[in-house]
C-alpha positions as CSV (number, residue, x, y, z in Angstrom):
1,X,-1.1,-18.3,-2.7
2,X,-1.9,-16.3,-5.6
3,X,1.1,-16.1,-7.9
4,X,0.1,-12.0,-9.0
5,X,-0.3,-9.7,-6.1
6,X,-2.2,-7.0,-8.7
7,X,-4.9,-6.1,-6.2
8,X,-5.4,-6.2,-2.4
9,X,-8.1,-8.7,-3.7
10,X,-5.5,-11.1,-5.1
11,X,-4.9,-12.5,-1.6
12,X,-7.8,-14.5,0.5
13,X,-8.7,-13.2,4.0
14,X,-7.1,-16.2,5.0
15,X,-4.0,-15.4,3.4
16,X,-3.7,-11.7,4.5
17,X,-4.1,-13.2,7.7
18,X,-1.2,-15.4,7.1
19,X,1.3,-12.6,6.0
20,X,0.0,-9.8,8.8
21,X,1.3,-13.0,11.0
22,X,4.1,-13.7,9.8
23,X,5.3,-9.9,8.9
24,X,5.0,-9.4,13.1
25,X,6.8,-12.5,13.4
26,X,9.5,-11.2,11.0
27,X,9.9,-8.1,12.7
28,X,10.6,-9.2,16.1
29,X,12.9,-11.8,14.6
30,X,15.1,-8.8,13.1
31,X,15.1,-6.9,16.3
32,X,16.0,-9.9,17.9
33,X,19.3,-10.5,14.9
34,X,17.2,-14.0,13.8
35,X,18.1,-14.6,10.2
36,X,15.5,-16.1,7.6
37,X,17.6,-16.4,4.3
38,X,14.7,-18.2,2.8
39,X,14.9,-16.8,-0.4
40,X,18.4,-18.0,-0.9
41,X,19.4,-17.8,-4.8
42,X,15.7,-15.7,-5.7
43,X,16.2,-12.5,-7.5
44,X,13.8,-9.9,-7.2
45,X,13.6,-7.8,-10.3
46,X,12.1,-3.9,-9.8
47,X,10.9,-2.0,-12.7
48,X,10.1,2.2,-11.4
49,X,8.5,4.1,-14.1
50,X,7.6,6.6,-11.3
51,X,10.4,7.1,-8.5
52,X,10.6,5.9,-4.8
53,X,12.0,6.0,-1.6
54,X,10.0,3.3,0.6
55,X,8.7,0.8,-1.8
56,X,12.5,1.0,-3.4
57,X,14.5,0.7,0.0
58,X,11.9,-1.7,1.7
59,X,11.8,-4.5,-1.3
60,X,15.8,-4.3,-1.7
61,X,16.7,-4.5,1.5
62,X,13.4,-7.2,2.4
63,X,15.1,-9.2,-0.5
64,X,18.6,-8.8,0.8
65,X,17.7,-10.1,4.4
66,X,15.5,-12.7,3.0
67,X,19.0,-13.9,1.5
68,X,18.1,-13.2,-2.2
69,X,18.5,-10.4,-4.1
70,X,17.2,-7.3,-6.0
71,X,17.6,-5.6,-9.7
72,X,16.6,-1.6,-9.6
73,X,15.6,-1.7,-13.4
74,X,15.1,2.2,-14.6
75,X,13.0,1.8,-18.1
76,X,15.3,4.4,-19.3
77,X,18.0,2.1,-19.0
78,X,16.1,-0.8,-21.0
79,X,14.7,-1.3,-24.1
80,X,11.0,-0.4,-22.9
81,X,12.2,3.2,-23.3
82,X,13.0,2.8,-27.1
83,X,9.7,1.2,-27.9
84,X,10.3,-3.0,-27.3
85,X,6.7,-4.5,-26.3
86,X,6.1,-4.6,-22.5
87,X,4.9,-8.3,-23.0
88,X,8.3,-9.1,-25.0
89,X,10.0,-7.7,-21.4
90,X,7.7,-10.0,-19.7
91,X,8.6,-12.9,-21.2
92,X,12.7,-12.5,-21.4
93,X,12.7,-11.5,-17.7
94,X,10.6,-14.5,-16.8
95,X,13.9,-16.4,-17.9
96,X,16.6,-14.3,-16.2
97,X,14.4,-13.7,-12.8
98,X,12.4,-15.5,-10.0
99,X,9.9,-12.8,-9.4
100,X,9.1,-8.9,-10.7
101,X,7.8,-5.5,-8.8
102,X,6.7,-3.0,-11.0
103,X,5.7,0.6,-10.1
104,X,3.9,1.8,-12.9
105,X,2.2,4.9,-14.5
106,X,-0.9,2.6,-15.5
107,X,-2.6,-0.4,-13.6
108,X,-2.9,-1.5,-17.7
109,X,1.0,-2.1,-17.9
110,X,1.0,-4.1,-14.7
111,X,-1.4,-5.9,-16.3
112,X,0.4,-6.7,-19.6
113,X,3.6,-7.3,-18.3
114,X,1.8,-10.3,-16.0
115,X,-0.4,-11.4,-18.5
116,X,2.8,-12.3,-20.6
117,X,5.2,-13.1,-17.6
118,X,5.5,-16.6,-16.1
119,X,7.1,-15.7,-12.8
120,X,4.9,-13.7,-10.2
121,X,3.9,-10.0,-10.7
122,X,3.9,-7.6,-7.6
123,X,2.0,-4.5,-8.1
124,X,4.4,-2.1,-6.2
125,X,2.4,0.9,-7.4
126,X,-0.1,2.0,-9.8
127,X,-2.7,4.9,-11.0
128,X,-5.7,2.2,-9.4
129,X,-3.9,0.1,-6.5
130,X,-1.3,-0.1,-4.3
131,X,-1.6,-3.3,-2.5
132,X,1.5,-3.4,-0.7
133,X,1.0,0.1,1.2
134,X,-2.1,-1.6,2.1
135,X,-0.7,-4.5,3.9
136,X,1.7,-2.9,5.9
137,X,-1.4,-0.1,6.9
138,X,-3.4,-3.5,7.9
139,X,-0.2,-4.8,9.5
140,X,0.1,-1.2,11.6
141,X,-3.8,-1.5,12.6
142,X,-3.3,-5.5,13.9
143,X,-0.1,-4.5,15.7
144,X,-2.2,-1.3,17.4
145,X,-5.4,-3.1,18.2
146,X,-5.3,-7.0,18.0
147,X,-7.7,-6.9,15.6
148,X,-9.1,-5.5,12.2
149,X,-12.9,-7.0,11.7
150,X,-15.1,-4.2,13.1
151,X,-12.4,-1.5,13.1
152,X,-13.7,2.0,11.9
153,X,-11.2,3.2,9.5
154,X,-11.8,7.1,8.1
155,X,-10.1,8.1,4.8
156,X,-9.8,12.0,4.5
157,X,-9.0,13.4,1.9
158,X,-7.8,12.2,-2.5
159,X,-9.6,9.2,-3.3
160,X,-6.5,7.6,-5.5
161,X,-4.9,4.6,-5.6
162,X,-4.5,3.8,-2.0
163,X,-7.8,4.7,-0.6
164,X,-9.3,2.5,-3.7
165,X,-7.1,-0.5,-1.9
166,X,-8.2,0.2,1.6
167,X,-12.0,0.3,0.4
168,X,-11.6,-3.1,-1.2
169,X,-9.7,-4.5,1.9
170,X,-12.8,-4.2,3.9
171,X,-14.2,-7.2,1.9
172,X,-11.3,-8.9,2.9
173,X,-10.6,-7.8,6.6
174,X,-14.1,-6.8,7.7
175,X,-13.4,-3.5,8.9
176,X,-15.6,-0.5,8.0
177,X,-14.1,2.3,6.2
178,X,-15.6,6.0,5.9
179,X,-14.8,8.5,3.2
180,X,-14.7,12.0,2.6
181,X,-13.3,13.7,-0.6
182,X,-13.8,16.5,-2.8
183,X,-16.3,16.3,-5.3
184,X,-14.8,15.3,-8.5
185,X,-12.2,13.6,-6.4
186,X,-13.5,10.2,-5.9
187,X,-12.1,6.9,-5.5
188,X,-12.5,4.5,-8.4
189,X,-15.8,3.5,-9.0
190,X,-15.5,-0.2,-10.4
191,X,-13.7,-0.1,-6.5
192,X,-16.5,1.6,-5.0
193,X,-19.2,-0.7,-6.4
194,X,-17.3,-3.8,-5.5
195,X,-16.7,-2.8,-1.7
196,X,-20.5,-1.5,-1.7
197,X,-21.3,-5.0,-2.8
198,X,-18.9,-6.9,-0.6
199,X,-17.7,-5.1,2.1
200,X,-18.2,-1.8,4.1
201,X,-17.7,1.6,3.0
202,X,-19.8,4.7,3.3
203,X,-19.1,8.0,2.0
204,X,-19.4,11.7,3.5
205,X,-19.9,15.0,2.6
206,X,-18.1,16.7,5.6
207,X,-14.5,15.0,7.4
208,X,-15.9,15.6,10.3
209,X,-18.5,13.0,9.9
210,X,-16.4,10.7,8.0
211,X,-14.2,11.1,11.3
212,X,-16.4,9.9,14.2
213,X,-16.1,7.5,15.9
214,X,-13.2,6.3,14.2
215,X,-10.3,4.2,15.7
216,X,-7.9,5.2,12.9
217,X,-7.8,8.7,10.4
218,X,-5.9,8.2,7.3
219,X,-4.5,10.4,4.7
220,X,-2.4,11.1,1.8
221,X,-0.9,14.1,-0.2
222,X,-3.3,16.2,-2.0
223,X,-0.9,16.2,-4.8
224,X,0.6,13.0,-6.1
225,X,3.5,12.6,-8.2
226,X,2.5,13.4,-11.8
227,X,0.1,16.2,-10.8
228,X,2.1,19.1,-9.7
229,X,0.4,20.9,-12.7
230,X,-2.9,20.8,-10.9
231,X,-1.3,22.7,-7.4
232,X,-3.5,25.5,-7.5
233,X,-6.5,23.8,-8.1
234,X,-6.3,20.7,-5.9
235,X,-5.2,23.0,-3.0
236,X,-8.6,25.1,-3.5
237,X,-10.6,21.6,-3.7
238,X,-8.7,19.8,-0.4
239,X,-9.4,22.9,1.7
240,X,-11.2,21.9,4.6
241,X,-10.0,18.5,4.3
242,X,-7.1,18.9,6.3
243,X,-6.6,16.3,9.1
244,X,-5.9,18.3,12.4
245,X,-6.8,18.4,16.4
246,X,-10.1,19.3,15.7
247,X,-11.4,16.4,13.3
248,X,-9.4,14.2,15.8
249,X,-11.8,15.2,18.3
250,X,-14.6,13.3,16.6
251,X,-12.8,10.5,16.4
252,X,-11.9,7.9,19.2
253,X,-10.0,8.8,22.3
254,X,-7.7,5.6,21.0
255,X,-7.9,7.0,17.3
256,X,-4.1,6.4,15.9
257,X,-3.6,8.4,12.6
258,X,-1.9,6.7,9.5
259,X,-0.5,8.4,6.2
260,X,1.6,6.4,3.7
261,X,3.7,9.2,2.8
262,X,5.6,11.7,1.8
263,X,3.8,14.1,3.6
264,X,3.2,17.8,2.8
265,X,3.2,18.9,6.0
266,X,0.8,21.9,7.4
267,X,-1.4,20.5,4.1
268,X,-3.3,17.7,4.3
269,X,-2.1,16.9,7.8
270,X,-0.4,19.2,10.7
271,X,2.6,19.1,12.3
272,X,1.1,18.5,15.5
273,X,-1.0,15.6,14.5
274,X,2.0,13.8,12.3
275,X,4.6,14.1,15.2
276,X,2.2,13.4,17.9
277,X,1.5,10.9,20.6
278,X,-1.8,9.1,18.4
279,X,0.7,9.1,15.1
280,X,1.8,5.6,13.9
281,X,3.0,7.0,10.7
282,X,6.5,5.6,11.2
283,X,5.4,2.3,12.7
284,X,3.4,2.3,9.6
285,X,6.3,3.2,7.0
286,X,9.0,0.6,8.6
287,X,6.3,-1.6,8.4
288,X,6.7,-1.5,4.9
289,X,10.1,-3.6,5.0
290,X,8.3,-6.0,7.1
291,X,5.2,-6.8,4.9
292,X,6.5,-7.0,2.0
293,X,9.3,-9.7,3.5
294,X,5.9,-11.6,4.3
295,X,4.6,-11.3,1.2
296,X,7.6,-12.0,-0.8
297,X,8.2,-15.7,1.6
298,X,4.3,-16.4,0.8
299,X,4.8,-15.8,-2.6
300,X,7.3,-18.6,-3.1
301,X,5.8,-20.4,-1.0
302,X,7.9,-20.7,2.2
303,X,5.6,-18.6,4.6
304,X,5.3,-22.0,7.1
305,X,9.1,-21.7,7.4
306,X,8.9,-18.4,9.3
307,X,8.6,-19.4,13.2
């Protein structure tokens, strides 16, 4: 098991496989009041340079179940915020701590603090990835359809962080994404070379094309946190983009539709479509909790314990 989780391409197929199964397994178990404290005596540290409600809540309350615990560490609050090296954090946190999450302005900083930490890095969010929104989607599309090699996966709408994860997930998971975003709006495109090269993505022009055929329509906010200064102008760029009845149509009659909130709602998605009967939006957000429990066993190593 990798010891870093920067990148959805820090864990194997095999591996993904491995969590996805035991993140189901974990979920019944809680429904079903079956403890695994197997992270008894672990602390989690958190570091949130940008705030949060599910990647917060799900990896505090994961760690609490697991039987370990977590530290909500506000920069502001430490001596990062009055100038002390990120790597000098690193390395006096590897000594107090048995693992770190950090939600982060910059991939960069993720990849400082790791490069000077000796205890495993989680990305829990940055301006390139976010790896853990991406298992729990893949853990939503198993649950939905047994399956995720030859799924047809449409992105509509910002190519940011998350849709640069679940382009480079279809090296890993074989499924075939399709994207449509604004010009100017693309995903990253060291990302987009890599999954051209390794696994399936195409791009589109219009969401309707991006949409057909497809057994799952994704989006996210058209403004992320950071870019409220840009309103106006993203607003004019995403119109059109909007994931409603009628792209839905193209898609399949089994389409679900997925997006990792918070949602704007009448903007990049409707009412209609986010509240539905086809939504797994809220399967997909408590699934959070549940794959990031997964992740966090595999981590240190205890995944084979969950059964």
């Amino acid at each position: 098991m990798a010891m870093n989780v920067l990148s959805i391409l820090d864990l194997s197929s095999e591996e993904i496989s491995a969590i996805i199964e035991d993140a189901i397994r974990l979920k019944e178990d809680r429904r079903r009041n079956i403890p695994h404290p197997h992270l008894r005596g672990k602390t989690l540290g958190m570091i949130f340079e940008k705030s949060s409600t599910r990647t917060r809540i799900s990896f505090e309350v994961g760690m609490f179940e697991l039987g370990g615990s977590a530290l909500y560490l506000n920069p502001r609050d430490m001596q990062l915020d009055r100038g002390e090296a990120i790597g000098d954090t690193a390395r006096v946190l590897s000594r107090y701590l048995s693992a770190v999450m950090i939600r982060a302005h910059t991939h960069s900083s993720i990849e400082t603090f790791s490069a000077a930490s000796r205890i495993p890095v989680i990305n829990g969010l940055s301006d390139r990835e976010h790896p853990c929104q991406i298992l729990a989607d893949l853990m939503t599309l198993k649950e939905c359809f047994g399956r995720l090699a030859g799924l047809n996966v449409a992105w509509i709408g910002d190519g940011n962080n998350v849709c640069n994860s679940l382009i480079l997930s279809s090296i890993r998971t074989g499924m075939n994404v399709s994207v449509a975003v604004p010009p100017g709006y693309e995903p990253d495109e060291a990302c987009i070379r890599r999954a051209r090269a390794e696994g399936s993505v195409r791009f589109y022009d219009s969401p309707l094309e991006a949409a057909e055929g497809a057994d799952a329509v994704y989006t996210d906010t058209w403004i992320s946190m950071g870019q409220e200064a840009e309103e106006e102008e993203r607003l004019a760029a995403f119109s059109g983009y909007q994931v409603n009845a009628e792209l839905l149509k193209r898609a399949s009659p089994e389409c679900i539709v997925l997006h990792c909130l918070p949602a704007h709602r009448g903007c990049e998605i409707t009412d209609e479509l986010l509240d539905g009967p086809q939504s797994a939006v809220w399967d997909q957000a408590e699934n959070r909790l549940h794959a990031q429990k997964a992740l966090l066993v595999s981590i240190f190593g205890v995944g084979k314990k969950i059964n």
